[in-house]
N, C-alpha and C positions, 0 to 999 in steps of 0.2 A: 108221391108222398113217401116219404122212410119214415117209418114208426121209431118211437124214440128206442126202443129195446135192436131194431134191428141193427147187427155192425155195419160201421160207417168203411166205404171199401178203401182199399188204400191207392191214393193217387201215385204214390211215389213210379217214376218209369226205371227197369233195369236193363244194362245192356252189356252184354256180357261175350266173350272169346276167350277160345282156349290159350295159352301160351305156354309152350315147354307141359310141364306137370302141373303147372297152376290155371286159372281163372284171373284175367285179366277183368274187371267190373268199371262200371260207371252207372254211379244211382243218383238221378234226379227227383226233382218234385214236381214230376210230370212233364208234357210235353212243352214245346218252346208256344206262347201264346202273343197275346199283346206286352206283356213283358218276359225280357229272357228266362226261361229256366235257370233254376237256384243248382248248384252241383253242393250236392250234400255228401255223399261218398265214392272215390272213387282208386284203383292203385290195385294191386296183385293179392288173390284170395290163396295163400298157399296149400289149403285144403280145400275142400268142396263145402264150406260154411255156409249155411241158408243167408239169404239177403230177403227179407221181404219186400215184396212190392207189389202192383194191383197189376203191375202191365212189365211183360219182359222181352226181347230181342235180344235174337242172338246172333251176330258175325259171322259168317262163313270165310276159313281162308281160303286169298286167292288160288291155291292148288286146286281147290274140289269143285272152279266152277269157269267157265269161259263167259263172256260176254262176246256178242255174236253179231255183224249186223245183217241186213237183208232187206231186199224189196219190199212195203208193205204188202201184201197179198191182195188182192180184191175180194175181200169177204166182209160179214161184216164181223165189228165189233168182238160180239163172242165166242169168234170161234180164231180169232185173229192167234191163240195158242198151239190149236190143232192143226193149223196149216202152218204154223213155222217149225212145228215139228217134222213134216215133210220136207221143206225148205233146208234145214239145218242137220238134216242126215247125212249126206258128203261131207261135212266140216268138222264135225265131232269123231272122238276118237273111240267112242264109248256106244252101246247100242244106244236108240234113242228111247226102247221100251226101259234103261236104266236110270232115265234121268228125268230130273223137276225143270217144268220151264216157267220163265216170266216172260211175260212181253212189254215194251214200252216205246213210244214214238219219239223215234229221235226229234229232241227239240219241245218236246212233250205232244199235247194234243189238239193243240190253237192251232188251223192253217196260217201255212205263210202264201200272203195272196203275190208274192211278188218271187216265189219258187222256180225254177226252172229249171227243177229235173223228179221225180216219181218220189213220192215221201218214203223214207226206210223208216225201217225197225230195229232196235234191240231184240234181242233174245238172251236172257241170261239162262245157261242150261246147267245146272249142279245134280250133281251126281248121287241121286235119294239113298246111299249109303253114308255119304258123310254129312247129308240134312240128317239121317237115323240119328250117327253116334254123337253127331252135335247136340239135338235134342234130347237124347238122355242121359248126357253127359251133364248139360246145364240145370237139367231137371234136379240136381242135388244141391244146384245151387238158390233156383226158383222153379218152381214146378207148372207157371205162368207163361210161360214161352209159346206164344202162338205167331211169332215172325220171323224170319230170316232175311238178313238183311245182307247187302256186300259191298264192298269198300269203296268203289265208284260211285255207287249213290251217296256214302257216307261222306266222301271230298267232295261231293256236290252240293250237299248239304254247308260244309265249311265254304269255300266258296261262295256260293249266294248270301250267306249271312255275312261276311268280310265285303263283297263288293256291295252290299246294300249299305253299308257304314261308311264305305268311299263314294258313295252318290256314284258308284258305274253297273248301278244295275239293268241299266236296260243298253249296256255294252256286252260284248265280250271278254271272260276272261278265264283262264286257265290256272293249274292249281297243279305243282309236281310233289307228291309224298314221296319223300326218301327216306328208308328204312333199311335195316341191315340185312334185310332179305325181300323186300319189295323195292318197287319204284312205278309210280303211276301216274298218269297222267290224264286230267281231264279239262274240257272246256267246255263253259256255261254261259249259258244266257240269262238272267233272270234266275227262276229257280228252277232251269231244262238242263240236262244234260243232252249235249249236240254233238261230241268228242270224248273218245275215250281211246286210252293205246297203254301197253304193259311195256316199259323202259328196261332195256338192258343197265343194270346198276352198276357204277362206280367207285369204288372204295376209295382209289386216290383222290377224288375230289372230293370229298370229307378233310383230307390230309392237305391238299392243296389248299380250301380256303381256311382251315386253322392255322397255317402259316402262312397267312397273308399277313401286312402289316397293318398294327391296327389303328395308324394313319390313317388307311387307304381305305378300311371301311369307312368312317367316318364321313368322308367326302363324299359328296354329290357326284358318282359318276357320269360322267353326259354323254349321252346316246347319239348313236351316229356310228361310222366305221372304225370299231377297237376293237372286234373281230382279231384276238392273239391266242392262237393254240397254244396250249401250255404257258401262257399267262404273260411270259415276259422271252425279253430277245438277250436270251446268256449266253447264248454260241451255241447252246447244243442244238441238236434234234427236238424241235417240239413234240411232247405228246397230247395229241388231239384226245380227251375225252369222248368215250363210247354215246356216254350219256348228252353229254351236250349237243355231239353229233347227232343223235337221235329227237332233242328236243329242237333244234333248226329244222332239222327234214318234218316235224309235226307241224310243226310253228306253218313253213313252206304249204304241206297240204291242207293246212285250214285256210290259210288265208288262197290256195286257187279255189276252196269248195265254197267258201262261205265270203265272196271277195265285200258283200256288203255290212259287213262286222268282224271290221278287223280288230286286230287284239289290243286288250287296252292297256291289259297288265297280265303278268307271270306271281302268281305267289307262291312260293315254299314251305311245302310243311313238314316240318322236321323237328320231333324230339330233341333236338339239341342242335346247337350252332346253326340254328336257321340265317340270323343277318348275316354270318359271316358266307355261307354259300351262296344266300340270294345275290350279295354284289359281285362274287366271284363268277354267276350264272351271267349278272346282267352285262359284268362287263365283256363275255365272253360272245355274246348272243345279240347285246345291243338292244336288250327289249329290257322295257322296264320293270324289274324284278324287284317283290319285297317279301320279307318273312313273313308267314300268316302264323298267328297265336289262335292256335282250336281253345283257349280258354275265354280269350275275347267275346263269346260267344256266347256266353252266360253271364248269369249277372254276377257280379263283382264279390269278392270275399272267398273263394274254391278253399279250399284246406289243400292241406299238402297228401302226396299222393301214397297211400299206404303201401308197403311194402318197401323192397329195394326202390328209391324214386329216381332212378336214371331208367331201369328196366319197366316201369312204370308209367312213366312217360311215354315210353318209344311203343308199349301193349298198349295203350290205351287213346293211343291217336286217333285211330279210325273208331275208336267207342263214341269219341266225343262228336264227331260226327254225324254218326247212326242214332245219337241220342236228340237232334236238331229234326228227325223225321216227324213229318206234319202227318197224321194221322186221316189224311184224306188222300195219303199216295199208294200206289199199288208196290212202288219201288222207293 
């Protein structure tokens, strides 16, 4: 019972990342339910301005954390932390008495009864000095911050919302964020993450697919061997993209690990000029490629994004994903 005197708490969710000097935010009216979350504010805080809200998370950049995988251990359950900290001491570059760890079942926590090889784990290890300065950094912004969250699960989050809209949710499917200092890449089952790899990024394909012609978006690429480095046959030298060579060779070990869920679809997430790379991606790869809108994702009506809204956009990509976190996840 709540007495009528007592305050009423506030449901709004905030999700918030550093960016350069500012605070990149994303504020909803809570978490994603039986209808999408409403996005009520979101765009660049260029001081440390309080945002209210009842619930807040906050982003760690990729620099201050590794995602890890490993054998599940034979323990049980609760201690499945403390023995991957043993496990994950060779691989890390950092003591392991200086670091925060998660753990999580690749593929989540349902056996696969038709498996044929030892179930792994994630470990995501981040570095409890930049959990600190994260946390008391946001703390000026909301004082509410009791999650950390990291951008794999955030694209996983977009992804399972995007293929449950395409009816391919109980396929496979993959999700590359490209950003002007990340590039990531994941694939999902439903709402598991089962894949995950850090892409060497390319700046010419940015350049590449905004001067394509835009013809040629338009058109229904058809899949099959169009496999062209560097796009077209003008005499020169083709140059083979770093990135797209990295995303075949992904593409390649999923489909030898996982040969019973092959991939259904590639989507792009990009701040800006997403259709025009996705057809650039698919025609290059042969896989069926399309742009994902992280605004999709909520319900209809978002305002425009405060602050500069090109910088805006590209900070607050991975919020709107961390903001789709079901409040029954460990990650």
């Amino acid at each position: 019972m709540r007495w009528p005197w007592s305050p009423r708490r506030n449901g709004n969710r905030l999700l918030l990342r550093r960016d350069g000097q500012a605070w990149a935010f994303v504020l909803t009216d809570g978490p994603p339910g039986e209808q999408p979350a409403r996005l009520l504010r979101w765009g660049l805080l260029p001081e440390s301005r309080p945002v209210p809200a009842g619930d807040a998370i906050a982003l760690l950049d990729p620099t201050d954390y590794q995602v890890l995988k490993v054998d599940t251990p034979s323990v049980p359950q609760d201690e499945l932390k403390a023995a991957a900290r043993w496990q994950i001491k060779e691989l890390v570059d950092a003591d392991v008495a200086e670091l925060t760890l998660d753990v999580m079942h690749v593929g989540g926590d349902a056996e696969r009864p038709n498996a044929t090889s030892a179930r792994q784990l994630f470990v995501v290890a981040a570095r409890n000095s930049a959990i600190k300065a994260l946390a008391e950094g946001a703390a000026a912004v909301n004082d509410q911050v009791r999650t950390v969250d990291i951008w794999e699960t955030a694209l996983r989050n977009l992804v399972a919302a995007r293929a449950r809209a395409d009816d391919l949710a109980a396929r496979a499917c993959a999700a590359v964020l490209i950003d002007g200092q990340h590039c990531l890449l994941v694939v999902c089952v439903g709402d598991e993450l089962f894949y995950t790899r850090r892409l060497q990024a390319d700046p010419r394909l940015l350049a590449r697919a905004v001067g394509a012609a835009p013809e040629a978006l338009e058109a229904e690429v058809p899949l099959g061997f169009e496999y062209l480095p560097g796009g077209s046959f003008d005499g020169g030298e083709p140059q083979e993209s770093p990135l797209i060579v990295e995303l075949q060779r992904s593409i390649d070990v999923w489909e030898r690990s996982w040969p019973d869920l092959p991939l259904a679809r590639l989507y792009v997430a990009a701040a800006a000029h997403g259709p025009e790379l996705a057809a650039l991606i698919q025609r290059e790869l042969g896989q069926r490629t399309v742009a994902l809108d992280a605004l999709a994702a909520f319900a209809p009506g978002a305002s425009e994004p405060e602050g500069d809204a090109a910088q805006a956009r590209a900070a607050c990509l991975p919020l709107l994903g961390a903001a789709l976190r079901l409040d029954t996840r460990k990650l």
